[in-house]
PyMOL Python script that loads the backbone (N, CA, C, O; Angstrom):
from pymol import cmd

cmd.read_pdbstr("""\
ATOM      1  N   UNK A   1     106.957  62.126 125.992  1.00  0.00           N
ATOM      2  CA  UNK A   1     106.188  60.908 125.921  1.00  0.00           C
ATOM      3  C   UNK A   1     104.750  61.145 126.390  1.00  0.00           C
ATOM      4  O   UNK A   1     103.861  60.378 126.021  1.00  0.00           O
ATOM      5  N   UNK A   2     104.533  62.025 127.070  1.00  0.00           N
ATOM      6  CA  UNK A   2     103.427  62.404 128.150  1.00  0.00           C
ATOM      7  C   UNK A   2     102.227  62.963 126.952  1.00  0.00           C
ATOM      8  O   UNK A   2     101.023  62.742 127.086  1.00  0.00           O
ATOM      9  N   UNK A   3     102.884  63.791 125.672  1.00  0.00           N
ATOM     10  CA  UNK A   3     101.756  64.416 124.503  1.00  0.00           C
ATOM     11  C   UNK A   3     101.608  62.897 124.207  1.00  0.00           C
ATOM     12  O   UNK A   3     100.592  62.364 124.654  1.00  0.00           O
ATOM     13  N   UNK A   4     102.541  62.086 123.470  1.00  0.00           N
ATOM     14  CA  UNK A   4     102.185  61.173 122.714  1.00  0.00           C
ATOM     15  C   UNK A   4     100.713  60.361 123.436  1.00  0.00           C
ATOM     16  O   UNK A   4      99.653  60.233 122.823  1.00  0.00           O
ATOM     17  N   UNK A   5     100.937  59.925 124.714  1.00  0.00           N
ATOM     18  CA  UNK A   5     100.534  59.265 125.704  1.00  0.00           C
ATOM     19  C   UNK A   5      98.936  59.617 125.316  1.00  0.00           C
ATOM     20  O   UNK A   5      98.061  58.912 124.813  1.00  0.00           O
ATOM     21  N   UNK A   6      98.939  61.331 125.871  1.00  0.00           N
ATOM     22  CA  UNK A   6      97.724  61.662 125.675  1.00  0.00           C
ATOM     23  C   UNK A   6      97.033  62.196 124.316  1.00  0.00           C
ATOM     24  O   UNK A   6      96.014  62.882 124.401  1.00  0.00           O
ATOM     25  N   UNK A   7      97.486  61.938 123.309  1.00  0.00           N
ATOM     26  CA  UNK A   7      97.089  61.760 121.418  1.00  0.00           C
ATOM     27  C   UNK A   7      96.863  61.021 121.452  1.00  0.00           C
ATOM     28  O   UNK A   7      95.708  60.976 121.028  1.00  0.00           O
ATOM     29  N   UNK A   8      97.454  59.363 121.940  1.00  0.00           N
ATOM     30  CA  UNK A   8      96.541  57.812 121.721  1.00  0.00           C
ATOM     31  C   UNK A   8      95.752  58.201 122.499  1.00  0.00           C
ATOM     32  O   UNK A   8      94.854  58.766 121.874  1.00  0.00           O
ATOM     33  N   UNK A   9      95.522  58.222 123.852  1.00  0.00           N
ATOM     34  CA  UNK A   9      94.257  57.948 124.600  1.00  0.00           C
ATOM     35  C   UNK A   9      93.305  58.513 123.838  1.00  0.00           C
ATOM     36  O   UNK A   9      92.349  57.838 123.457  1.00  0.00           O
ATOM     37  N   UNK A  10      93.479  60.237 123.414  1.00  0.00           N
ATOM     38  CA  UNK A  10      92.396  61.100 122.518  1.00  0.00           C
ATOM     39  C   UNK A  10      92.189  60.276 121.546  1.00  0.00           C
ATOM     40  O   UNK A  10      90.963  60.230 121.648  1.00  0.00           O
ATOM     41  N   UNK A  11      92.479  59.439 120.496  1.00  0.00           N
ATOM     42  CA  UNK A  11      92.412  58.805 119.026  1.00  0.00           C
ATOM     43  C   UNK A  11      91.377  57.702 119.857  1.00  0.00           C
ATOM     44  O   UNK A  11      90.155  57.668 119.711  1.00  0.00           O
ATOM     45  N   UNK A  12      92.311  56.667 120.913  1.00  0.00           N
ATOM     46  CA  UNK A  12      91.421  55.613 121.307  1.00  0.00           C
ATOM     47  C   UNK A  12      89.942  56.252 121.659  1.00  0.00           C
ATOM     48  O   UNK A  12      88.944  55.860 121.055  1.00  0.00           O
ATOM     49  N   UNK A  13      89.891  57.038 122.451  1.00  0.00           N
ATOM     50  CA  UNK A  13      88.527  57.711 122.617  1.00  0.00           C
ATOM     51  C   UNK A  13      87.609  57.794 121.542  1.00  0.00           C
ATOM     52  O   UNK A  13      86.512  57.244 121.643  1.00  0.00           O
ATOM     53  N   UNK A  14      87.951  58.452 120.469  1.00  0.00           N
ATOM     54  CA  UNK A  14      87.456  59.155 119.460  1.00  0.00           C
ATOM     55  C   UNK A  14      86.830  58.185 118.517  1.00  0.00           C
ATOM     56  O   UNK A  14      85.664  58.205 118.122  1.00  0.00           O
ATOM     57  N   UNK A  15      87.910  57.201 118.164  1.00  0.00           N
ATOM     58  CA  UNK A  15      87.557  55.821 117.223  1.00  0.00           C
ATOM     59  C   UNK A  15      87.704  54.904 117.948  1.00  0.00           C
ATOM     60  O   UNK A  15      88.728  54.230 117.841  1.00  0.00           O
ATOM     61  N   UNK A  16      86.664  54.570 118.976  1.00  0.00           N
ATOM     62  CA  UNK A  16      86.744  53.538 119.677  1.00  0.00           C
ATOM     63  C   UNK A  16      86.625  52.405 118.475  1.00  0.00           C
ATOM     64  O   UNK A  16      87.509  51.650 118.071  1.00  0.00           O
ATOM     65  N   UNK A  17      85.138  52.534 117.994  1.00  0.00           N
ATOM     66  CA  UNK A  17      84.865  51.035 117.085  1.00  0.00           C
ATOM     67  C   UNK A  17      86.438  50.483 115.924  1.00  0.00           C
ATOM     68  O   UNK A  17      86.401  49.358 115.425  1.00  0.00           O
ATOM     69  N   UNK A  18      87.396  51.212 115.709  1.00  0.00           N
ATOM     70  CA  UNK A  18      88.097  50.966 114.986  1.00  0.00           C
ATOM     71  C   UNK A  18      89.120  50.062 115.766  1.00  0.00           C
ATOM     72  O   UNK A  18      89.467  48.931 115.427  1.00  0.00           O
ATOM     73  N   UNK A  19      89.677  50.985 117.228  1.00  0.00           N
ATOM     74  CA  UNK A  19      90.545  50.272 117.887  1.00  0.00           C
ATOM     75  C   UNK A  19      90.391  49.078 118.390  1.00  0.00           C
ATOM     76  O   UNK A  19      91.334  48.304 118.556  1.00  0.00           O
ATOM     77  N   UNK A  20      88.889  48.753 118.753  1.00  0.00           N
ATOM     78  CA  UNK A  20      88.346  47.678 118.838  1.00  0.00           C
ATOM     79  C   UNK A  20      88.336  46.511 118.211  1.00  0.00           C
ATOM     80  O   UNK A  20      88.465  45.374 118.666  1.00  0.00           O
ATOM     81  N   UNK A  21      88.060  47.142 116.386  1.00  0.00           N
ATOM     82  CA  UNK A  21      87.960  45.877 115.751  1.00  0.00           C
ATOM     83  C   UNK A  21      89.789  45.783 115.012  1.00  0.00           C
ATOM     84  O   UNK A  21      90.027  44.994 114.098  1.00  0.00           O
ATOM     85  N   UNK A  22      90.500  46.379 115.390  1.00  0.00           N
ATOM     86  CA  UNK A  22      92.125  46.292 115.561  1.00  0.00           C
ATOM     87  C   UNK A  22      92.841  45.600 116.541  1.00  0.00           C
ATOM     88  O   UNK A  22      94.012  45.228 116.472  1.00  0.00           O
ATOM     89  N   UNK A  23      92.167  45.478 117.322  1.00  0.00           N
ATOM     90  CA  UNK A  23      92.453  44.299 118.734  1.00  0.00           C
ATOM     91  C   UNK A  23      91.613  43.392 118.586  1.00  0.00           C
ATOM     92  O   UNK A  23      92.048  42.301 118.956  1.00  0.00           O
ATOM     93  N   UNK A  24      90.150  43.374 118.034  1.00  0.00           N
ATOM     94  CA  UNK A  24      90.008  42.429 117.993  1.00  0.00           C
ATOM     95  C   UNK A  24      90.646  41.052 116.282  1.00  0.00           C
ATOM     96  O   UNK A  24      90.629  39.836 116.094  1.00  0.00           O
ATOM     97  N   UNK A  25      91.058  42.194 115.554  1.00  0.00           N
ATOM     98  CA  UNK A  25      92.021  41.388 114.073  1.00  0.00           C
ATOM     99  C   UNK A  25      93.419  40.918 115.173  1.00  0.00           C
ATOM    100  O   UNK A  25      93.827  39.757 115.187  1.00  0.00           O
ATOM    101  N   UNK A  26      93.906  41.789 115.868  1.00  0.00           N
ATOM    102  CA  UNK A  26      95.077  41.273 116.313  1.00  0.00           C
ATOM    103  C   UNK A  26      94.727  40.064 117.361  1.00  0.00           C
ATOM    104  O   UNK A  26      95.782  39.488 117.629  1.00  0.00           O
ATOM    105  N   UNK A  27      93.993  39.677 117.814  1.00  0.00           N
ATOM    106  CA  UNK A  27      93.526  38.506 119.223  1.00  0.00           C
ATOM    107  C   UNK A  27      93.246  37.433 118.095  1.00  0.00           C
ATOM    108  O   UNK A  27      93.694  36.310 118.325  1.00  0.00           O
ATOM    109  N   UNK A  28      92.542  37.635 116.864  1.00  0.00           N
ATOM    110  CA  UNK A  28      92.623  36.328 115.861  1.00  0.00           C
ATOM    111  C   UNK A  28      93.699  35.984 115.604  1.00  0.00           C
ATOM    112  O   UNK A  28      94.110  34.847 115.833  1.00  0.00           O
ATOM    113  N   UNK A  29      94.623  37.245 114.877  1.00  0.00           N
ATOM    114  CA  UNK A  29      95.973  36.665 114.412  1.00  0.00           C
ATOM    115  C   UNK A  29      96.713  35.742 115.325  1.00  0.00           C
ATOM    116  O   UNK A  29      96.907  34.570 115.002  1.00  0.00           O
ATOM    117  N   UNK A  30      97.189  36.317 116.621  1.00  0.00           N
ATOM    118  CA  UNK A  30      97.279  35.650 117.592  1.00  0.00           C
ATOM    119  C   UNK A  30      96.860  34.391 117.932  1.00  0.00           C
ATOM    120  O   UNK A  30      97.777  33.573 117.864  1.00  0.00           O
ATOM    121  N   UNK A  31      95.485  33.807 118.375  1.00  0.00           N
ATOM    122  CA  UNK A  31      94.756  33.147 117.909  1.00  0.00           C
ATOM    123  C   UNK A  31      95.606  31.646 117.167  1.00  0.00           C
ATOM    124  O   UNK A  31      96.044  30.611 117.669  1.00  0.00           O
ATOM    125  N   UNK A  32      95.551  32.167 115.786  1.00  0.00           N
ATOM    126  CA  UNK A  32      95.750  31.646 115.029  1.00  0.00           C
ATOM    127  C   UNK A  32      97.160  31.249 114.847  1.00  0.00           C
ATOM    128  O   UNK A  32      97.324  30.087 114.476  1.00  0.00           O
ATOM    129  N   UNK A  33      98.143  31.924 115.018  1.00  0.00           N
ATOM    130  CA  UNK A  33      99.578  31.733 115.651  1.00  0.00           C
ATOM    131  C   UNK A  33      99.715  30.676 116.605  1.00  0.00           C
ATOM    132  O   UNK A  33     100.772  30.046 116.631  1.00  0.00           O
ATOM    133  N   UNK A  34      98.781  30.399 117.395  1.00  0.00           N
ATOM    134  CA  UNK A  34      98.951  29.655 118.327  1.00  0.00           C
ATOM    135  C   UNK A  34      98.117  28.571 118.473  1.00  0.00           C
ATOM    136  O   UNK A  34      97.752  27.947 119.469  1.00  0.00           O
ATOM    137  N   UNK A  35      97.868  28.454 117.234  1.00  0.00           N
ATOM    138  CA  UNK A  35      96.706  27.086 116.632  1.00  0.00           C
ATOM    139  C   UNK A  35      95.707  26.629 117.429  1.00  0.00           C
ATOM    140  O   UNK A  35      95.323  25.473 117.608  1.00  0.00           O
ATOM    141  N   UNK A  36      95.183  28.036 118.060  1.00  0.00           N
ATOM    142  CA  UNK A  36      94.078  28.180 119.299  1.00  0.00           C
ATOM    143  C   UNK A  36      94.154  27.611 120.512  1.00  0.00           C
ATOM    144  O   UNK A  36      93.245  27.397 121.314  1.00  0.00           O
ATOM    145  N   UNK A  37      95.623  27.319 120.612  1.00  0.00           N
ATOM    146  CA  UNK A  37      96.053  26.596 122.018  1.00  0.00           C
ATOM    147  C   UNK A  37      95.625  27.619 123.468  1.00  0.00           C
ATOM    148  O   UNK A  37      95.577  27.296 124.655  1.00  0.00           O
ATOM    149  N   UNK A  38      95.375  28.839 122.850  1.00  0.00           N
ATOM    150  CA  UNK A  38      94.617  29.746 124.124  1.00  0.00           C
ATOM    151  C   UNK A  38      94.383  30.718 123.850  1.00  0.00           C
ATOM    152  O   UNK A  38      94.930  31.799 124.069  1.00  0.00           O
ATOM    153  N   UNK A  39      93.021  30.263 123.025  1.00  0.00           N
ATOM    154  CA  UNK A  39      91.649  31.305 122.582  1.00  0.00           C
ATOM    155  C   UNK A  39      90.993  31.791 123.676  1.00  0.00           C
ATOM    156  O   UNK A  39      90.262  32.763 123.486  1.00  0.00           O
ATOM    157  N   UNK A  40      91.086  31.341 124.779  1.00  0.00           N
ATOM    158  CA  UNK A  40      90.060  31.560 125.726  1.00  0.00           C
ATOM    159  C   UNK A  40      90.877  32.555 126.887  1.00  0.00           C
ATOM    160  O   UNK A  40      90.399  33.188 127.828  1.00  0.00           O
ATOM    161  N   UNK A  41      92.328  32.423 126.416  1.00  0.00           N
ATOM    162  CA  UNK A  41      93.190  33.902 127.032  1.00  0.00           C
ATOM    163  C   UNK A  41      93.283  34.672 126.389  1.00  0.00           C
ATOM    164  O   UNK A  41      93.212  35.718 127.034  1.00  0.00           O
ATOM    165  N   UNK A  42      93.455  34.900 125.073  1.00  0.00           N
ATOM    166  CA  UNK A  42      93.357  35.767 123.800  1.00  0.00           C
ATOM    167  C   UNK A  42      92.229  36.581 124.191  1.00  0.00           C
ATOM    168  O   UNK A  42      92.140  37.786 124.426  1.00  0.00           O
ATOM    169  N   UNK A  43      91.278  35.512 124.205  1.00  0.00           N
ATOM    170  CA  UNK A  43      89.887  36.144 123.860  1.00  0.00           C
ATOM    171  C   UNK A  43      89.636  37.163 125.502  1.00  0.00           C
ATOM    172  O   UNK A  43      88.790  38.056 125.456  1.00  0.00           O
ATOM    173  N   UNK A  44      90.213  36.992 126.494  1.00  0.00           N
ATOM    174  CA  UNK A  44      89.782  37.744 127.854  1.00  0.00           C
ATOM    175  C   UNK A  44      90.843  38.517 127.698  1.00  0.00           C
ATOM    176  O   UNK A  44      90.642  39.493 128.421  1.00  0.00           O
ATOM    177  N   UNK A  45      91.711  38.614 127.240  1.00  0.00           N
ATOM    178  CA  UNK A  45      93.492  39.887 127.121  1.00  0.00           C
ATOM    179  C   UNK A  45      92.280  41.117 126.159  1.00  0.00           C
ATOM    180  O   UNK A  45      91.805  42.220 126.430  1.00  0.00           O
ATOM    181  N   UNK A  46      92.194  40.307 125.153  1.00  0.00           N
ATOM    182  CA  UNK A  46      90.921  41.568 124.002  1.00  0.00           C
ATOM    183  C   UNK A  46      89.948  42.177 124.697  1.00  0.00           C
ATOM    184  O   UNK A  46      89.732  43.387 124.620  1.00  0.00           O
ATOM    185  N   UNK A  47      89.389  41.484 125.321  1.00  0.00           N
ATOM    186  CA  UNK A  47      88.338  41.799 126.016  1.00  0.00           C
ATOM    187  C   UNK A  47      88.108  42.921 127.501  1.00  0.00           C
ATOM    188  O   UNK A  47      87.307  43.701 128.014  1.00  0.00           O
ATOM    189  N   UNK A  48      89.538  42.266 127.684  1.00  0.00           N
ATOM    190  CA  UNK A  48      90.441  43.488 128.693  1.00  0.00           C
ATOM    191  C   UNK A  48      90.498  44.953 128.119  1.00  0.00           C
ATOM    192  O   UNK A  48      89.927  46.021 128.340  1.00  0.00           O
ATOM    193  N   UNK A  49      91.465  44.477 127.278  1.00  0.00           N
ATOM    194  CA  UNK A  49      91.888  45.847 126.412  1.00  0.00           C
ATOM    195  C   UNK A  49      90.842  46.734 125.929  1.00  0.00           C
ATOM    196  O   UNK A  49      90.727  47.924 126.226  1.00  0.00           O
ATOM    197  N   UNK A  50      90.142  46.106 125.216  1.00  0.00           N
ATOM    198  CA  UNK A  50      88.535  47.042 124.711  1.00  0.00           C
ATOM    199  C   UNK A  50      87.873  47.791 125.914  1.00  0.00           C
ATOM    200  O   UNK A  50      87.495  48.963 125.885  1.00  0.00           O
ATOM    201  N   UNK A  51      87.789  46.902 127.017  1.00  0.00           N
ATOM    202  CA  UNK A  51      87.389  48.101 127.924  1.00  0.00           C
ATOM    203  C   UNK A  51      87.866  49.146 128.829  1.00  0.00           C
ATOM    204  O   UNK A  51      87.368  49.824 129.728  1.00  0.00           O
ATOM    205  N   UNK A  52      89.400  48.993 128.079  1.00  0.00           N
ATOM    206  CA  UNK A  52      89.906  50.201 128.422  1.00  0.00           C
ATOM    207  C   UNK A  52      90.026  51.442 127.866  1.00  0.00           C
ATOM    208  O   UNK A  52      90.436  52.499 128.346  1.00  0.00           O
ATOM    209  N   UNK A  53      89.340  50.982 126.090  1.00  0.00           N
ATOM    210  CA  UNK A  53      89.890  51.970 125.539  1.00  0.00           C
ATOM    211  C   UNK A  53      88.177  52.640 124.950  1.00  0.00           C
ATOM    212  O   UNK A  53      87.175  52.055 124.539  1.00  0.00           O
ATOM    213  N   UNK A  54      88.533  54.255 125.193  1.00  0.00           N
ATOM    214  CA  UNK A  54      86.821  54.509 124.594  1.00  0.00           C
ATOM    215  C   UNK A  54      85.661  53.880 125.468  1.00  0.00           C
ATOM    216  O   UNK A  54      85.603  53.621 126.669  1.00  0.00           O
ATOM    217  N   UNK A  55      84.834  53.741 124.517  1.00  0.00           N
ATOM    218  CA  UNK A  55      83.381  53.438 126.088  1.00  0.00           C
ATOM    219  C   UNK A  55      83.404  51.322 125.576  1.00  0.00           C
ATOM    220  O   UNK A  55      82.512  50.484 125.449  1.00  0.00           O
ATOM    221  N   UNK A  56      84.768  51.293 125.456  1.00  0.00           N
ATOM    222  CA  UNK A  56      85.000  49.480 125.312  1.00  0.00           C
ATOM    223  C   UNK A  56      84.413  48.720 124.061  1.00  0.00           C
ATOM    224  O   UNK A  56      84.229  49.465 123.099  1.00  0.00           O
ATOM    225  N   UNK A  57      84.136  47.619 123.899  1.00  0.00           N
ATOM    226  CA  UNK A  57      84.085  46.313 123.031  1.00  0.00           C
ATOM    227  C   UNK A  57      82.765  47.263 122.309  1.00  0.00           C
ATOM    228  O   UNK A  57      81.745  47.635 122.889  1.00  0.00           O
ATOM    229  N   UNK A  58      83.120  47.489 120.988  1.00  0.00           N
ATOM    230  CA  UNK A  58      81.877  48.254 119.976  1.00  0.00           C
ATOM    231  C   UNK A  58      81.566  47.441 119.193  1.00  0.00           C
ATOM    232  O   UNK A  58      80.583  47.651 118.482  1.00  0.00           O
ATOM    233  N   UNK A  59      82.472  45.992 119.049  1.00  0.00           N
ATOM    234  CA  UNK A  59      82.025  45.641 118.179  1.00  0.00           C
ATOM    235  C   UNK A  59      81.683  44.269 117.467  1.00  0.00           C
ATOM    236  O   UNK A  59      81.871  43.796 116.346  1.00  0.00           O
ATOM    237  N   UNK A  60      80.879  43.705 119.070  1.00  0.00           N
ATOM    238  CA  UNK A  60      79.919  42.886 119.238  1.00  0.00           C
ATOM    239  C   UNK A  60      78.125  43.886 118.848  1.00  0.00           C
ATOM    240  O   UNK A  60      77.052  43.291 118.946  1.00  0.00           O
TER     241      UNK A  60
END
""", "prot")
cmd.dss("prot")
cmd.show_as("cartoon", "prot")
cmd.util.cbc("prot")
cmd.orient("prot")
Protein backbone atom coordinates (compact mmCIF):
# COMPACT_ATOMS: atom_id res chain seq x y z
CA UNK A 1 0.00 0.00 0.00
CA UNK A 2 3.00 2.19 1.01
CA UNK A 3 4.23 2.27 -3.31
CA UNK A 4 0.66 2.97 -4.14
CA UNK A 5 0.51 5.71 -1.35
CA UNK A 6 3.61 7.22 -2.67
CA UNK A 7 2.59 7.08 -6.85
CA UNK A 8 -0.59 9.27 -5.83
CA UNK A 9 1.24 11.71 -3.78
CA UNK A 10 4.03 11.72 -6.94
CA UNK A 11 0.91 12.13 -9.69
CA UNK A 12 -0.83 14.71 -7.10
CA UNK A 13 2.46 16.62 -7.12
CA UNK A 14 3.13 16.48 -10.69
CA UNK A 15 -0.54 17.44 -12.01
CA UNK A 16 -1.49 19.50 -9.42
CA UNK A 17 -3.84 21.83 -11.79
CA UNK A 18 -5.71 18.64 -12.88
CA UNK A 19 -6.29 17.19 -9.34
CA UNK A 20 -7.49 20.39 -8.46
CA UNK A 21 -9.90 21.01 -11.05
CA UNK A 22 -11.08 17.08 -10.21
CA UNK A 23 -11.96 18.12 -6.70
CA UNK A 24 -12.96 20.97 -7.63
CA UNK A 25 -15.82 19.00 -10.53
CA UNK A 26 -16.32 16.66 -7.58
CA UNK A 27 -17.29 19.66 -4.65
CA UNK A 28 -19.93 20.86 -7.56
CA UNK A 29 -21.29 17.49 -8.09
CA UNK A 30 -21.65 17.25 -4.53
CA UNK A 31 -22.85 20.60 -4.35
CA UNK A 32 -25.43 19.89 -6.44
CA UNK A 33 -26.53 16.53 -4.85
CA UNK A 34 -27.29 18.38 -2.05
CA UNK A 35 -29.28 21.20 -3.66
CA UNK A 36 -26.55 23.51 -2.12
CA UNK A 37 -27.79 22.83 1.32
CA UNK A 38 -23.85 23.12 2.20
CA UNK A 39 -21.90 24.88 -0.39
CA UNK A 40 -20.12 26.69 2.07
CA UNK A 41 -18.77 23.11 3.61
CA UNK A 42 -18.20 21.68 0.20
CA UNK A 43 -16.61 24.63 -0.76
CA UNK A 44 -13.92 24.68 2.60
CA UNK A 45 -13.59 20.35 2.43
CA UNK A 46 -12.16 21.46 -1.56
CA UNK A 47 -10.41 23.99 -0.42
CA UNK A 48 -8.83 21.82 2.27
CA UNK A 49 -7.99 19.18 -0.01
CA UNK A 50 -6.27 21.41 -2.77
CA UNK A 51 -3.92 22.49 -0.30
CA UNK A 52 -2.82 19.44 0.37
CA UNK A 53 -2.16 18.26 -2.73
CA UNK A 54 0.87 19.80 -5.01
CA UNK A 55 1.63 23.56 -4.30
CA UNK A 56 -2.68 23.64 -3.70
CA UNK A 57 -5.85 25.43 -5.37
CA UNK A 58 -4.31 26.12 -9.26
CA UNK A 59 -7.23 26.80 -10.32
CA UNK A 60 -8.57 30.00 -9.28
Amino acid sequence: MGDFMDKAKDFANKHDEQVDKGMEKAGDMADKRTGGKYTDKIDKGVDQAQARTGQGDQTR
